[in-house]
C-alpha positions as CSV (number, residue, x, y, z in Angstrom):
1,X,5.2,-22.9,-5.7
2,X,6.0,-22.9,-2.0
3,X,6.5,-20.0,-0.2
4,X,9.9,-18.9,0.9
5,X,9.6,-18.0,4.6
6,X,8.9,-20.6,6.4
7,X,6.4,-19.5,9.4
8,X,6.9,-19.2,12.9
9,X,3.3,-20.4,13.5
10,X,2.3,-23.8,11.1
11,X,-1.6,-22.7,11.9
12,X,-1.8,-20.5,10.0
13,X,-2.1,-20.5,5.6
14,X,0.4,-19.6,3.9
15,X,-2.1,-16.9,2.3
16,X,-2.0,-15.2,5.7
17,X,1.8,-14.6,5.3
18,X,1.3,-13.2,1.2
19,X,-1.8,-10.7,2.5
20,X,0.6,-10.2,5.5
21,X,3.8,-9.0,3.4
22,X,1.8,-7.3,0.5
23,X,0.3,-5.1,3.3
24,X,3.5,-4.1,4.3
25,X,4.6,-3.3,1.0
26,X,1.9,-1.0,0.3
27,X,2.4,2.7,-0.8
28,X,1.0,5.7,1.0
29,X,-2.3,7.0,-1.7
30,X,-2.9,10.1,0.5
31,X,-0.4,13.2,-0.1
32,X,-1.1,15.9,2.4
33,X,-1.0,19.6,1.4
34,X,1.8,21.7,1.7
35,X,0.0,24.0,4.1
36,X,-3.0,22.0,5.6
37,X,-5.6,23.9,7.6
38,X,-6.6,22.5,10.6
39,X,-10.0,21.1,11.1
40,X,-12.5,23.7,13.1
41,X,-13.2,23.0,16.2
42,X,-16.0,22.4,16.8
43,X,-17.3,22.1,13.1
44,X,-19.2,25.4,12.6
45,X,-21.7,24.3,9.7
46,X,-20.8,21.3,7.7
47,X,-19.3,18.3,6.3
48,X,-19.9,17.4,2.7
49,X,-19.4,14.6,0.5
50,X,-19.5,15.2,-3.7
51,X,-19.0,13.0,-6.8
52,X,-16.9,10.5,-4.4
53,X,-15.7,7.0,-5.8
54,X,-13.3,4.8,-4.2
55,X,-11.5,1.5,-5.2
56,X,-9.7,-0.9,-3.0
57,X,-6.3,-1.6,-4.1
58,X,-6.2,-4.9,-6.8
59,X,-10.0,-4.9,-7.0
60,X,-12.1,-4.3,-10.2
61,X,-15.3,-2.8,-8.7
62,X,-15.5,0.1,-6.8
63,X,-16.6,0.0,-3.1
64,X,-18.5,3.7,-3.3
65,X,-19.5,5.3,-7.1
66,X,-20.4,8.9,-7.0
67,X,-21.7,9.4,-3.2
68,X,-22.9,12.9,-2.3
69,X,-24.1,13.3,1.2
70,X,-24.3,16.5,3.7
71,X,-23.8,16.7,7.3
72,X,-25.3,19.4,9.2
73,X,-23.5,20.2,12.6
74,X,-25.3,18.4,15.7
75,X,-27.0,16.0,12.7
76,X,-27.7,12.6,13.9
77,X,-27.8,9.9,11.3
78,X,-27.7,6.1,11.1
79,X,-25.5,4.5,8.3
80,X,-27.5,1.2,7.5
81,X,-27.0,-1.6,4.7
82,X,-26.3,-5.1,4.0
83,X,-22.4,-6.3,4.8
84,X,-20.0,-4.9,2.1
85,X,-22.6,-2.2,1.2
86,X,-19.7,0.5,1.9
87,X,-20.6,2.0,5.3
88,X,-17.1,1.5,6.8
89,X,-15.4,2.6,3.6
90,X,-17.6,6.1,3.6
91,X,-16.8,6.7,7.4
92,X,-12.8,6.1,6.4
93,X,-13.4,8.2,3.8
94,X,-14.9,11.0,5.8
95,X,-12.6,10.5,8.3
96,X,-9.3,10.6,5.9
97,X,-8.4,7.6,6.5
98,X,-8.7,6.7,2.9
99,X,-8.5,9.2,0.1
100,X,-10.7,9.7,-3.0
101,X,-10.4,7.9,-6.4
102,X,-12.7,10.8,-7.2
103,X,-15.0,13.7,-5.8
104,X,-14.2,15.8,-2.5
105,X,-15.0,16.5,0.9
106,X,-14.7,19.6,2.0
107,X,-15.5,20.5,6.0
108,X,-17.2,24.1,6.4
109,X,-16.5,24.6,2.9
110,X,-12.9,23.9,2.9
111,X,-11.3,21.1,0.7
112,X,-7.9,21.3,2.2
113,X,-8.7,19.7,5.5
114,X,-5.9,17.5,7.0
115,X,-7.4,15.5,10.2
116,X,-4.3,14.5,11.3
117,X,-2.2,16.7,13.7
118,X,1.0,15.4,12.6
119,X,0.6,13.9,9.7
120,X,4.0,13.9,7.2
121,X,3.7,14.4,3.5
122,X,4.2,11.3,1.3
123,X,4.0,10.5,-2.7
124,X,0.9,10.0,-3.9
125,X,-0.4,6.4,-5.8
């Protein structure tokens, strides 16, 4: 079946345009709290990771199964592994850019972290 809209540049598949319009179509998955508390600044011991999983939207097998990792303030690490090993999906994760399936990750012992200043609420998934 074709697709309906007809594109503005012929280059490029017609998959482009579906991944195109399903990405706009997607839901918020993140609610933020009612009262968030803002993140410490600087970070006064910690940032934890416990029990987290985390699947991609429409796919089968999760990127991340039960991750638990600790950073200590002024901690230097190196995230290394093969391509699609998860590294970019545990810094999103750590940064709230994605949120959990599962697990937490409280900073200086505090789940309720919101990273973004002016973030609204939305409906979670």
């Amino acid at each position: 079946m074709p697709f309906p809209v007809r594109s503005p540049h012929p280059e490029l598949p017609e998959d482009f345009l579906r991944n195109l319009f399903a990405f706009f179509d997607l839901k918020p998955r993140f609610t933020a709290p009612e009262h968030p508390v803002p993140l410490p600044a600087p970070i006064q011991r910690e940032v934890r990771m416990g029990g987290v999983s985390f699947t991609y939207a429409g796919k089968k097998t999760p990127a991340l199964t039960d991750i638990s990792l600790t950073l200590h303030k002024a901690e230097v690490i190196a995230l290394v592994g093969e391509n699609g090993a998860g590294k970019s999906t545990l810094i999103k994760l750590f940064c709230q850019l994605y949120a959990p399936d599962s697990g937490t990750i409280p900073v200086d012992g505090e789940e309720k972290i919101l990273l973004w200043r002016d973030a609204q609420p939305c409906k979670n998934r």
